[in-house]
N, C-alpha and C positions, 0 to 999 in steps of 0.2 A: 398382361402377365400376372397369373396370382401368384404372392408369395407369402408365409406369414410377417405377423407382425411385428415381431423378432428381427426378421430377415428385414422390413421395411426401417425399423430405426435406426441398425447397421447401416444400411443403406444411404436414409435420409443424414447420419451423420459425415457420411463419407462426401457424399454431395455438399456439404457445409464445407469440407475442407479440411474437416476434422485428422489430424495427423498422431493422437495422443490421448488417450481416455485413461484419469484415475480411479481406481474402483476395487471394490470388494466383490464377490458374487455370495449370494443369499438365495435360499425357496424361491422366492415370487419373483425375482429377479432371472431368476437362471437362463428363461429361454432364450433370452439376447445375448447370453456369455456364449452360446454353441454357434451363431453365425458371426463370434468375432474369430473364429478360430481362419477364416477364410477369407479376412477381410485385413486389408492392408494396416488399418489402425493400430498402434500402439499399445497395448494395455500394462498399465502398469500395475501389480498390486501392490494394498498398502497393507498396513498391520493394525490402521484402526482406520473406518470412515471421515474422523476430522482431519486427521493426514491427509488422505485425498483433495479434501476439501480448501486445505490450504497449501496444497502443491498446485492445485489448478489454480489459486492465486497468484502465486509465484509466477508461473507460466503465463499467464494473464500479464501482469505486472511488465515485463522484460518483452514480451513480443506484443503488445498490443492484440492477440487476437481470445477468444475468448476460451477461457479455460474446460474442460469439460470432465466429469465426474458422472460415475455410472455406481449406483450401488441398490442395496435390495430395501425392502420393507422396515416400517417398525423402528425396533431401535438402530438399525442403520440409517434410518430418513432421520430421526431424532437426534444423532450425531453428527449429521449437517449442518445443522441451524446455528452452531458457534461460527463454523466458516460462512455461511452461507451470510451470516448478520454482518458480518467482519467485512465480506465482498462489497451489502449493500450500505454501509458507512462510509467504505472508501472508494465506491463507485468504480468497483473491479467486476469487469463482462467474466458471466462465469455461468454453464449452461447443468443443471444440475439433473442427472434420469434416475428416480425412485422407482422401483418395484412396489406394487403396493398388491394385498389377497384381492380374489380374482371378482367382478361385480359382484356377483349376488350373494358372496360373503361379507360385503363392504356394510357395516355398521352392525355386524352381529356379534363383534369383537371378536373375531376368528383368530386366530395364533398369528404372531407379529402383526397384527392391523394396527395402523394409527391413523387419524385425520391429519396425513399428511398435508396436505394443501390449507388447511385450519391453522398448522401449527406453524406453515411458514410465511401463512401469508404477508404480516408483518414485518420480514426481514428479504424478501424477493420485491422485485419488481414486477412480476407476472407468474403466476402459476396455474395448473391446469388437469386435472383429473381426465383424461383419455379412455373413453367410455366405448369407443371400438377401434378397431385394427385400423379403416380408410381413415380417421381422423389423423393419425400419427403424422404422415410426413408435414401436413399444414401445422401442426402442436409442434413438428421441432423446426420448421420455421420461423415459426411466432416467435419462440421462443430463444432462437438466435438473433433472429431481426431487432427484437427490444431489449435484447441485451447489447447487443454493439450499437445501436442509434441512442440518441438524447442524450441525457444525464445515465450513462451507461452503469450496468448494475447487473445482478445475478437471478438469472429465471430459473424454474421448475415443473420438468414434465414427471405426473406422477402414473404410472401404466400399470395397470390391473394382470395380472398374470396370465388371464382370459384372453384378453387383448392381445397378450402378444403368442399367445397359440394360435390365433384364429388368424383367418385368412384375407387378403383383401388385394385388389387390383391395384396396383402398382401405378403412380403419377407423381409428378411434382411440380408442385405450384411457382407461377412463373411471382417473377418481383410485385407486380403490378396488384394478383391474387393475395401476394401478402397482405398489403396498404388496406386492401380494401376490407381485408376480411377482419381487419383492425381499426373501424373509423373514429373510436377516442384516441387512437394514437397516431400525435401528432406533431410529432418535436420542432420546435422552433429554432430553426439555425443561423439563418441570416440576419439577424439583427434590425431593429429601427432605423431607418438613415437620418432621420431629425436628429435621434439619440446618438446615436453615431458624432454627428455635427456639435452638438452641446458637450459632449466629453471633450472635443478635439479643442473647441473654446476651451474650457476648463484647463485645460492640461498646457497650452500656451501661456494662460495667465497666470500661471499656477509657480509663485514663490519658494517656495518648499515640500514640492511636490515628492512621493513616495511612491512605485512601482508595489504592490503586495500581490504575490506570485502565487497563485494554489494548486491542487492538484488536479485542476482540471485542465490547468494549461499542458501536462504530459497525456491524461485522457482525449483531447481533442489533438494531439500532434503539433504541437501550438509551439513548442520552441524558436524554432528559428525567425519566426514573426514577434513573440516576445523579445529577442534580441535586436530584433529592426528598431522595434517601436524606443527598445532605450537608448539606444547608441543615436537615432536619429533624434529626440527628443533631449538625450543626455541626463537623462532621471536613472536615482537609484532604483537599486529593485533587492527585496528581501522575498526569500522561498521556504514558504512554511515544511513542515515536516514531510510533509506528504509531497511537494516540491522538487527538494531537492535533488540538484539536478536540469533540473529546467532550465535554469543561467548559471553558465561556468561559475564555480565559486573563485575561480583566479583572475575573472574579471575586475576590471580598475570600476564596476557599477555595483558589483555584488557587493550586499550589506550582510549577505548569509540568512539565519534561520530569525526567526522572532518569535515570542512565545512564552512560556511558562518558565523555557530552559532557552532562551535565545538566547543569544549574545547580545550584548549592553547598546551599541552601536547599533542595532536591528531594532529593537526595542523602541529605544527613544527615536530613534529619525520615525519611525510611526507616532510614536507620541507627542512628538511635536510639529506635523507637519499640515500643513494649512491642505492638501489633496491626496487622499488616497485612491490609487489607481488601482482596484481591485480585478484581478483577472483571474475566476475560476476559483476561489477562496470566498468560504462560507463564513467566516466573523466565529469562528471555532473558541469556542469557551479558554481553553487554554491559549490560545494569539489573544483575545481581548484583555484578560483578565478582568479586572471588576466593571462592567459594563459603562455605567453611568463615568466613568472615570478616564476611558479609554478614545483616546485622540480627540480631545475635546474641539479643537479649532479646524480641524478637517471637513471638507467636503468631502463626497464619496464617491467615484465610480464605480458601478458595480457590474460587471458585466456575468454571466452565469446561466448555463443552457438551462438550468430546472428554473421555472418561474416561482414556485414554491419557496425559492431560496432570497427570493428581490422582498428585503422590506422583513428579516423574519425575525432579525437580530439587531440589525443597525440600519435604516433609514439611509437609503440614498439618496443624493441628491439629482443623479442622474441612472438610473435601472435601463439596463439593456441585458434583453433574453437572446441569447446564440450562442454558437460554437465559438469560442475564444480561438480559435485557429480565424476562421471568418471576420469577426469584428475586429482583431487587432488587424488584418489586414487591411481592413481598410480603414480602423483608424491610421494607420500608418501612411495611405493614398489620402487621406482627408488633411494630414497635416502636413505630407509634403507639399500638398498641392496651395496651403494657407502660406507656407512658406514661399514658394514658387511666386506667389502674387503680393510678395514683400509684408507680408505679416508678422510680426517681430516678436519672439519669444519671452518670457519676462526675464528679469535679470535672477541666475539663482548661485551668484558665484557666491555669496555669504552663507547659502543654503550649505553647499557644497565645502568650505571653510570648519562648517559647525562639524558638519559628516567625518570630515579628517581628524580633527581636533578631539571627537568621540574616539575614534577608530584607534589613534596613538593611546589617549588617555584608559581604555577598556577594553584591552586584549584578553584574550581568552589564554586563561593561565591556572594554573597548578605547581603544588611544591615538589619538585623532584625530589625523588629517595636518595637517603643517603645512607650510603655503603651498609650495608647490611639489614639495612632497615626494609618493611614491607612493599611487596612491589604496587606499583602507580599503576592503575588500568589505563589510563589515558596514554603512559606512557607507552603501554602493550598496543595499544589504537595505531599510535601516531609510527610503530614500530613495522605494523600489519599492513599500514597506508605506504608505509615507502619500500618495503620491501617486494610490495605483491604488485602485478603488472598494471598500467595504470587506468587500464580499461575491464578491472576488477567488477563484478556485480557484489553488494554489502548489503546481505539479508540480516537482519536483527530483528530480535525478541523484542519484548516493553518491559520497560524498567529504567535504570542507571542506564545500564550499556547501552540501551538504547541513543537516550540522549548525549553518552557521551562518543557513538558513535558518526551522529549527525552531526555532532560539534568537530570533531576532530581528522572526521574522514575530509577529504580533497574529491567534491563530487563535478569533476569538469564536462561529463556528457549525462544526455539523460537516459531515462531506465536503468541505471547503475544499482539509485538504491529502492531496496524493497522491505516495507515494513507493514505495520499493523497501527493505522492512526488512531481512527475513529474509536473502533473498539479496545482498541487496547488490550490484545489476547496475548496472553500467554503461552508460550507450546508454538506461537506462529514462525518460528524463526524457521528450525532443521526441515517440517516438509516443506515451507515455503521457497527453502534453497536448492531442496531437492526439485522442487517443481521451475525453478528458475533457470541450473543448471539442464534439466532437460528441452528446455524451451531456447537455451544457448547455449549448448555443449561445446561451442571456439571459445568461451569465457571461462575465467577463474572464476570461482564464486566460493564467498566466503559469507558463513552466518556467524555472525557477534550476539551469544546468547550468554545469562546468567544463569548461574547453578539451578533457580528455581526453577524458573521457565523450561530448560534442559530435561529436566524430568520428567514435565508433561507430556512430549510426542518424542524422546530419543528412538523408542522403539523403530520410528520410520529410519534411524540409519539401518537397520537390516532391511529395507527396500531399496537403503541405496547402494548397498553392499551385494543383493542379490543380482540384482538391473545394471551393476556397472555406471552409477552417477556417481562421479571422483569428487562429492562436494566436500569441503572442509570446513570443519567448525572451531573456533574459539572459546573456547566459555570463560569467561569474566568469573571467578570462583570466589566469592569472600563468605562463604559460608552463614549469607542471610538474603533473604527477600529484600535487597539492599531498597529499592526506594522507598518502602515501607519502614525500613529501618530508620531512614533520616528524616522521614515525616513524623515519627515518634520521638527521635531525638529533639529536632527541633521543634515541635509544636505540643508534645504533650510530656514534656518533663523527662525526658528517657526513662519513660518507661514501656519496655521492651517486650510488647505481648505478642507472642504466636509469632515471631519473627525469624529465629536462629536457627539455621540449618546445620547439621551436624559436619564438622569439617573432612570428617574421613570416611562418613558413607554417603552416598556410595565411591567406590573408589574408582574415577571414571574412566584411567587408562585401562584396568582392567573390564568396566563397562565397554567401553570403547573397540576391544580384541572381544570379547565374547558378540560384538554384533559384527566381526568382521570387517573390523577399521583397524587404523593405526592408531593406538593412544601414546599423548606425547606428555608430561608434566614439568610443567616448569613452575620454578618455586623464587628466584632471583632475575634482576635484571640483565646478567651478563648472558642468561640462559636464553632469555628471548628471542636473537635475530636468530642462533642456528635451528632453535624448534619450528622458526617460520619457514626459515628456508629449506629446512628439510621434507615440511609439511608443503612448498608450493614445487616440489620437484618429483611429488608421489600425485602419479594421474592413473593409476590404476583402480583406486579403492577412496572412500573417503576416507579422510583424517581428522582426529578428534586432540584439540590441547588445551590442558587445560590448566589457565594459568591463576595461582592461587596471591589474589592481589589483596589491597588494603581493604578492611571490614569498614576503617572508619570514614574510607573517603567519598565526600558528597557531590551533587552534580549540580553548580555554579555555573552562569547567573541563575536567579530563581525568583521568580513571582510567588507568594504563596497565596493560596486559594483565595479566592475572597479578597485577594489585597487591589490593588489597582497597578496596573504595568510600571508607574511615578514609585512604585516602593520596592523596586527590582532590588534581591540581596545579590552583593557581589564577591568575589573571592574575597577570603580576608589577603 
C-alpha cells in the first residue's frame, strides 16, 4: 500500500498508541497537520512551542507513557531545546517530530533551516534526520523504543518536508526489527545477583541504615517494591524532589524530602548514617551539598539503570546497574529468604530513637500572620492541601513555591507531584498542568506557580481555555523573583539587583478573564478557604488566584551553596 510520508508518521504514531499530540503547524511541517485531520489523535494547539514541550512533560509525568509534540522547522525546533533539555535531566519519555526544509535545501540556510539535530543533540537521548519517506515508521520506532526503555528520556525525529510529500510502501517493524537495527542499544535491567547478594549483607548489617529514594524509582514503577523493601527491612526512607510520592509521606518510615530545602530530620538521618540505600537517585548537587562533607561514615548502595551514573559523584561501595522495580525485588526475595534461614538483622532501635528525637526536635515551621498582617504562602499551601481532594495532581514552577510546596503538600500516592528538578525551568508549571490534566482528566490538578515564573508561559492558559482543560492555578505573588531575593538578602548584604517585580502589573485577575479563566484575588487570610473552594467547584474553564503573600518570607531549612549538609540553617 503506498501512502505519503505525511500519511506514514500519522500512521506509525497511532500504531505507538499515540492518543494526544502537542503542536504548532509551520511551512515544513504542514504536510503531516492534513492526515491528522482523519486520524483519531488529539491535537492540541499551543500558543508557543515550549508550551507544548512541557505539556508533553506533564503528560509524561502523570501517565507513564511518553509524551509526544509535533512542531515545524527553525525557530520552532529551537524552542524545544528548553523542554526538550528539561525532559533529558529528569529522565521524562517524550517523542519530539520537527519539520525541518526539504533535502536539497538542507545546509544552504534556506528560510527557517536549522541544524536541528546539531543543536539537540546534547539534550536528547537519540535523534535522527529522516532522509526518505520508507525510513519513517523504523525512525518513530527508534525513537519510542529509546525513549521508554533504560534510563528513560526525550528523542527526536527531524523530517525534511520532501520526505513527507513523497511516497513510500507502507510496513511496520516488528519488536525484534527494532533491537536489532539498534545493536548499541542495550539497557541493563536485571541487575548483578552477586551485587544483588552484597547489598542484602549490607543492609542486614547496617546500624543506621537510610532508604534515599529518587526519581527513578516512579520512572521504573518501582513503588510498591520500594515499600516492601522498608517495611520488610524496617529502614527509613527519604524522597528527593523528584521523588515525592514514591513513599506515602504519612507513612510512620517516611523521613520526607532532603536536600538544599529538606527538612532537618531528612537531612541529618543521611548525614549521619553509617548505609545509604540509594535507589534511583543520582547524588544531585543540591541532596549532597558540599561533597567532600556529605555523609561521611556511610556506605553506599547504589542501584541506577544508566551505568554512566555508578561512580560519577560518590563512590559506591556496592554499584548495581537495573531497573529499580527489578533489583529491589529481589533484593526484597534475597532478604526474606536470609531471614527465612535465621539470619538476624542488626539492632537499629537507637538508630530509630535518634530519628524520633530529630523529628519532635525539627519540625517544619513558620510564623503565622497575625491579624492584619501579610499573608503566609505556606499558609495558602497548607490551605490548598486540605481543601482540594486528596488524590489532587501539584504542578509547580522553581522557585520559593516550589520548595515550599514539596515541603508542605501531603504527597501519599505517586505521580501526584509534577515539577522541573534538574533544570530548573521557569514557565514549567501552567503547560506542564495543562498537559498533566489532559493525561488525567478524573483528577484535580492544581499548579503552584510564582508571579515570575507565571509570566513566562501564561499564554498557554488560552489553550486551556480553548481545549476545555479545567486546570487551576495558584500564583504565590510577593512581587519578586523571591528565591533570588533571599539569596541576595542572605548572602550578599541585601542588596537587591534586578529582582522586584512590580506589585500591580500585570493585574492577573484581569490577565486571567482576558484569556478566558476565572481570576480570583485574595489579599488576607480569612479570604483564602472560599477563593479555594470556589475555584475547586469551577470544572468548566480554568481558574486563576492569585494570592498576594509575604515579600519577606524565606524557604527554611536551607543549606547554602557550597556549605556542607552539617551547616543546615533552620527557622529562627
Amino acid at each position: 500500500m503506498k501512502i505519503t510520508g505525511a500519511q506514514a508518521l500519522i500512521k506509525a504514531l497511532e500504531m505507538e498508541g499515540t492518543e494526544v499530540v502537542f503542536g504548532l503547524p509551520g511551512g515544513c511541517i504542514l504536510p503531516a497537520y492534513d492526515p491528522l485531520l482523519d486520524s483519531p489523535i488529539r491535537h492540541i494547539l499551543v500558543r508557543h512551542e515550549q508550551g507544548a514541550g512541557h505539556m508533553a512533560e506533564g503528560y509524561a509525568h502523570v501517565t507513564g507513557r511518553p509524551g509526544v509534540v509535533m512542531v515545524t522547522s527553525g525557530p520552532a525546533a529551537t524552542n524545544m531545546v528548553t523542554p526538550l533539555m528539561d525532559a533529558y535531566m529528569d529522565s521524562i519519555p517524550m517523542v519530539c517530530i520537527t519539520g525541518q526544509v526539504s533535502t536539497k535545501a538542507i545546509g544552504t540556510d534556506a528560510f527557517q533551516e536549522c541544524d536541528t539535530v546539531g543543536i539537540t543533540r546534547s539534550c536528547t537521548k537519540h535523534n535522527e534526520l529522516v532522509m526518505t519517506a520508507q525510513d519513517l515508521p523504523m525512525a518513530i520506532r527508534q525513537a519510542f523504543h529509546i525513549a521508554t526503555t533504560g534510563r528513560q528520556g526525550p528523542t527526536l525525529v527531524d523530517v525534511p518536508k520532501d520526505v513527507l510529500t513523497g511516497t513510500m510502501e507502507w510496513y511496520w517493524p516488528t519488536d525484534q526489527e527494532v533491537i536489532d537495527s539498534l545493536p548499541g542499544y542495550r539497557p541493563t535491567t536485571k541487575g548483578h545477583g552477586r551485587m544483588i547478594k552484597e547489598a542484602a549483607k549490607l543492609i542486614m548489617a547496617s546500624e543506621r541504615p537510610v532508604i534515599y529514594a529518587g526519581g527513578g524509582i516512579l520512572r521504573g514503577r518501582a513503588a510498591e517494591p520500594l515499600r516492601e523493601l522498608a517495611e520488610l527491612t524496617d529502614i527509613h526512607v527519604v524522597t528527593t524532589l523528584m521523588a515525592r510520592g514514591a513513599f506515602p509521606d504519612d507513612h510512620p518510615l517516611c523521613l520526607g524530602m532532603p536536600g538544599m530545602h529538606g527538612n532537618a530530620t531528612a537531612v541529618t538521618s543521611m548525614q549521619k548514617s553509617d548505609l545509604l540505600i540509594t535507589l534511583g537517585a543520582r547524588f544531585d548537587d543540591r541532596i549532597t551539598g558540599r561533597l567532600d562533607g556529605f555523609a561521611p561514615e556511610a556506605k553506599v548502595i547504589h542501584v541506577d539503570i544508566d551505568p554512566a551514573e555508578q561512580g560519577k559523584v560518590r563512590r559506591p561501595d556496592v554499584p548495581i546497574v537495573g531497573d529499580c522495580k527489578y533489583v529491589i525485588e529481589e533484593l526484597v526475595r534475597t532478604i526474606r529468604t536470609m531471614k527465612e534461614a535465621g539470619e538476624e538483622q542488626a539492632d537499629t532501635s537507637a538508630w530509630k530513637s535518634k530519628i524520633s528525637g530529630w523529628r519532635e526536635q525539627f519540625p517544619l515551621t513558620y510564623e503565622a500572620s497575625e491579624p492584619g498582617a501579610a499573608l503566609k504562602p505556606q499558609f495558602c499551601l497548607e490551605q490548598l492541601r486540605d481543601l482540594s481532594p486528596k488524590d489532587t495532581i501539584l504542578v509547580s514552577g522553581v522557585g520559593q513555591h516550589q520548595m515550599w510546596s514539596s515541603q508542605y503538600w501531603n504527597f501519599t500516592e505517586p505521580y501526584t507531584w509534577v515539577n522541573s528538578g534538574g533544570l530548573g525551568t521557569m514557565g514549567f508549571s501552567v503547560p506542564a498542568a495543562i498537559g498533566a490534566k489532559v493525561g488525567r482528566p478524573d483528577r484535580t490538578v492544581w499548579a503552584v506557580d510564582g508571579d515570575g515564573c507565571f509570566q513566562m508561559t501564561a499564554q498557554e492558559l488560552v489553550t486551556a481555555a480553548v481545549e476545555r482543560i479545567p486546570v487551576k492555578v495558584a500564583i504565590l505573588n510577593n512581587s519578586y523573583l523571591g528565591m533570588v531575593r533571599q539569596w541576595q538578602e542572605m548572602f550578599y548584604e541585601e542588596r537587591y539587583s534586578e529582582v522586584y517585580l512590580s506589585p500591580e502589573l500585570p493585574d492577573f485577575v484581569k490577565w486571567a478573564e482576558a484569556m478566558g479563566c476565572v481570576g480570583i484575588r485574595v489579599d488576607s487570610p480569612e479570604e483564602v478557604q472560599p477563593a479555594i473552594d470556589k475555584a475547586n467547584s469551577i470544572d468548566d474553564r480554568p481558574v486563576v488566584i492569585d494570592f498576594r503573600v509575604d515579600a519577606r518570607e524565606k524557604v527554611f531549612p536551607m543549606v547554602p551553596a557550597g556549605a556542607s549538609n552539617d551547616e543546615l540553617i533552620l527557622p529562627h
